[in-house]
C-alpha positions as CSV (number, residue, x, y, z in Angstrom):
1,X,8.2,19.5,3.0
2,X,10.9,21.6,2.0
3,X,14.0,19.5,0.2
4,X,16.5,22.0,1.2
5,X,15.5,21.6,4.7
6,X,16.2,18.4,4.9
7,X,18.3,17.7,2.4
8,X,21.2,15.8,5.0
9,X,19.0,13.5,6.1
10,X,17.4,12.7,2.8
11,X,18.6,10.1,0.3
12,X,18.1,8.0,-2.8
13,X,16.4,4.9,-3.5
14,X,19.1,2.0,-4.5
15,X,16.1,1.6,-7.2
16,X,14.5,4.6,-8.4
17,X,17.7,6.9,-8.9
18,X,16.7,7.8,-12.3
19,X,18.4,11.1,-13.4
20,X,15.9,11.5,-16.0
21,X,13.0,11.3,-14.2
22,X,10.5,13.8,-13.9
23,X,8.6,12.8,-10.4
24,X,10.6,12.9,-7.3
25,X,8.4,11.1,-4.6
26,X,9.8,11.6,-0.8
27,X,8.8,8.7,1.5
28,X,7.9,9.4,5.5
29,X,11.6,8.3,6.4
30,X,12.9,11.0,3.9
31,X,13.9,8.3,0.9
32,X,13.7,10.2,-2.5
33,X,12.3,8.0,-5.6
34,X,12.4,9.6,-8.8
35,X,9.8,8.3,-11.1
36,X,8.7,8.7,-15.1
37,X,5.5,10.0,-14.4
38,X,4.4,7.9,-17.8
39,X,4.9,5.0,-16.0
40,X,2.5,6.8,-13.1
41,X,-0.5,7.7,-15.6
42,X,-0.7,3.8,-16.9
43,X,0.0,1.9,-14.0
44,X,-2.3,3.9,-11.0
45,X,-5.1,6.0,-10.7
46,X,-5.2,9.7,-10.0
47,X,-4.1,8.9,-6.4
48,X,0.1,8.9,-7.9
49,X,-0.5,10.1,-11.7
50,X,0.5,13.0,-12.6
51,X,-1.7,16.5,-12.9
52,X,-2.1,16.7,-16.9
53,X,-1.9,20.4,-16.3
54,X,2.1,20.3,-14.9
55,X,4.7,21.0,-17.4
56,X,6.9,18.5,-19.0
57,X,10.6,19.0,-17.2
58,X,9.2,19.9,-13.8
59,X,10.6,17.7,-11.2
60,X,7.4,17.9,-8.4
61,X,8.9,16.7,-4.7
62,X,5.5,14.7,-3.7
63,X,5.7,13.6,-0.3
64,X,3.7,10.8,0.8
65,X,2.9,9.2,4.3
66,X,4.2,6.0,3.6
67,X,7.9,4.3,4.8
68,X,10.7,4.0,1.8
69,X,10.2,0.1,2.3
70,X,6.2,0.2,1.4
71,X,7.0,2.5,-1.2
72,X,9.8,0.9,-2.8
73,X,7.4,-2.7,-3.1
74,X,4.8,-0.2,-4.9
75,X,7.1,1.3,-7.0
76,X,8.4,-1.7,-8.7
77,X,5.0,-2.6,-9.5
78,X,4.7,1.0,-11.3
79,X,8.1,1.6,-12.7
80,X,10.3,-0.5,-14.9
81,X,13.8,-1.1,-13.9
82,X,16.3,0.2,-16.4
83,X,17.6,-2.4,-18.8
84,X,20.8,-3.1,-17.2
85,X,19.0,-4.6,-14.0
86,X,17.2,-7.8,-14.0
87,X,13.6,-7.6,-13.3
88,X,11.1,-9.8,-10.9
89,X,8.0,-8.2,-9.3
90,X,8.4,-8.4,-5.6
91,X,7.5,-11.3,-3.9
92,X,4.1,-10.7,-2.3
93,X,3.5,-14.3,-1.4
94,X,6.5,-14.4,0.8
95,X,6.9,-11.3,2.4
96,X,6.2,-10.5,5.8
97,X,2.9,-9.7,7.0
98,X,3.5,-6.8,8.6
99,X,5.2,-5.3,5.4
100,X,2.5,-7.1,3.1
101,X,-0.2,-5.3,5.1
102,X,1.6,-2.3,4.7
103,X,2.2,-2.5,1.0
104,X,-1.8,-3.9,0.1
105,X,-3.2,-0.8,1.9
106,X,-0.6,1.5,-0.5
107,X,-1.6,-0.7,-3.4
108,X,-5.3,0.0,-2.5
109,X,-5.0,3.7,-1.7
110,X,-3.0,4.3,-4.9
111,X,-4.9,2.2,-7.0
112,X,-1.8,0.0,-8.3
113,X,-3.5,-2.2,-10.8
114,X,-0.8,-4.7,-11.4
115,X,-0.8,-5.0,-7.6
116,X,-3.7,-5.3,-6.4
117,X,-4.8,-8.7,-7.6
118,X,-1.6,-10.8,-6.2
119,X,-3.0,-8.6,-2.8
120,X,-6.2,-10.0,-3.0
121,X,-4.9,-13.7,-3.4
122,X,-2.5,-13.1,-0.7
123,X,-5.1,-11.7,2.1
124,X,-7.5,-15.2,1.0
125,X,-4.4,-16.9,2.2
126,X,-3.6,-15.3,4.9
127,X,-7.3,-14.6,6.8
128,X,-6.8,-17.7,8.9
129,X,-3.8,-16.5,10.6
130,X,-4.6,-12.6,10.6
131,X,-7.9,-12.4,10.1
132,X,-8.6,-9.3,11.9
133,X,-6.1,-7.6,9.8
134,X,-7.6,-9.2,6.7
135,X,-11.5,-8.1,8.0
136,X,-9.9,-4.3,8.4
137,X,-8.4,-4.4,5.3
138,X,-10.9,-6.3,3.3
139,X,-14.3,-4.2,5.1
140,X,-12.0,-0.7,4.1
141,X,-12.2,-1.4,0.9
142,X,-15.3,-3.2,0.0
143,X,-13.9,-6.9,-0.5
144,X,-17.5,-8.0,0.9
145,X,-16.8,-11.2,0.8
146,X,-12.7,-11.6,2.0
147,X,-14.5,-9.1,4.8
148,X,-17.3,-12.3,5.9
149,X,-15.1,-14.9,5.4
150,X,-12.3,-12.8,7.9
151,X,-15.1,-11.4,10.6
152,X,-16.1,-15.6,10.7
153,X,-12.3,-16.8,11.5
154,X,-12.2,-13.3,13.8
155,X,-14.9,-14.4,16.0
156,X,-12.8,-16.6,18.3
157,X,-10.4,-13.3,19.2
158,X,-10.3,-11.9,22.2
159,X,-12.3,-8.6,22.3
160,X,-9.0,-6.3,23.2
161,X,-7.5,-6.8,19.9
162,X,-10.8,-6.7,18.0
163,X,-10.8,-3.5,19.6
164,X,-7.0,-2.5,18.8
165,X,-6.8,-3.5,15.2
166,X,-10.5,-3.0,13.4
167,X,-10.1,0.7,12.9
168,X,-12.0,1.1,9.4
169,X,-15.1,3.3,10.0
170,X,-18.3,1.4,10.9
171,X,-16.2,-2.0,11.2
172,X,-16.0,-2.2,15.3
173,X,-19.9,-1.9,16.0
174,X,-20.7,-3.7,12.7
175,X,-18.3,-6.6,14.7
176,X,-19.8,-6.4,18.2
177,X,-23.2,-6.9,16.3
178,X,-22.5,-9.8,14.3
179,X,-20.6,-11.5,17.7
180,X,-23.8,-10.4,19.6
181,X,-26.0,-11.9,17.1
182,X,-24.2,-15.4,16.9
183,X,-24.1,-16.0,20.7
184,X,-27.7,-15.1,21.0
């Protein structure tokens, strides 16, 4: 994406404003969030670190699929808030489910350590009540057995939303097999 073309509709996370920075991320509603790369290489894998090889001083404009509101839950798992602002993780545990789905996948696909446990224990908690989202989430990324425990509470749903919201590769006829097998 090129930052001068859309440099009126972009702007700056209420967060991750840092003038120092040396990462500027751009979110998929055009929210810039400029990050210490440091904080990058010891919080995630390579899927946010930065490439060893760029020079120090180069501000890269990454973009990245996800909304400014996923990103900016992520981010203050990776990035320490200056010293003037008082600091709590977010609240994983209470946040919406749609957003908490959201932000677990990022977590996930970004490999944010110091998120992805409090994920975990949050999708345990929440496979009664959204179990196929759980059974997507947890089959996706090899949580064998979050993914039983989900595709057991998931065998009372109706078939059109098995159908709608199992979209991880292999998961849908894994499904239909496993309902197939228990009626049998």
């Amino acid at each position: 994406m090129d930052p001068a073309s859309t440099a009126t509709a972009q702007r700056k996370s209420d967060i991750f404003s840092e003038q120092d920075a040396d990462v500027v991320f751009v979110s998929s509603d055009n929210v810039l969030f400029e990050i210490h790369s440091i904080h990058l290489n010891l919080s995630t894998s390579i899927g946010l670190a930065r490439d060893s090889n760029t020079p120090d001083g180069v501000s890269d404009h990454v973009s990245l699929p996800e909304p400014s509101n996923v990103l900016e839950v992520i981010f203050q798992f990776i990035e320490p808030p200056p010293l003037s602002r008082n600091y709590l993780q977010p609240a994983i545990m209470d946040m919406d489910p749609t957003l908490f789905f959201r932000v677990a996948e990022a977590a996930e696909k970004y490999v944010v350590y110091s998120a992805l446990g409090i994920c975990f224990a949050r999708m345990g908690m929440l496979v009664t009540k959204y179990p196929l989202d759980v059974l997507n989430h947890s089959f996706l990324h090899g949580h064998v057995d979050l993914a039983d425990r989900a595709a057991r509470e998931s065998l009372t749903q109706a078939l059109n939303d098995v159908a709608m919201k199992l979209t991880a590769p292999g998961l849908l006829p894994r499904f239909q097999i496993q309902v197939h097998d228990k009626h049998e």
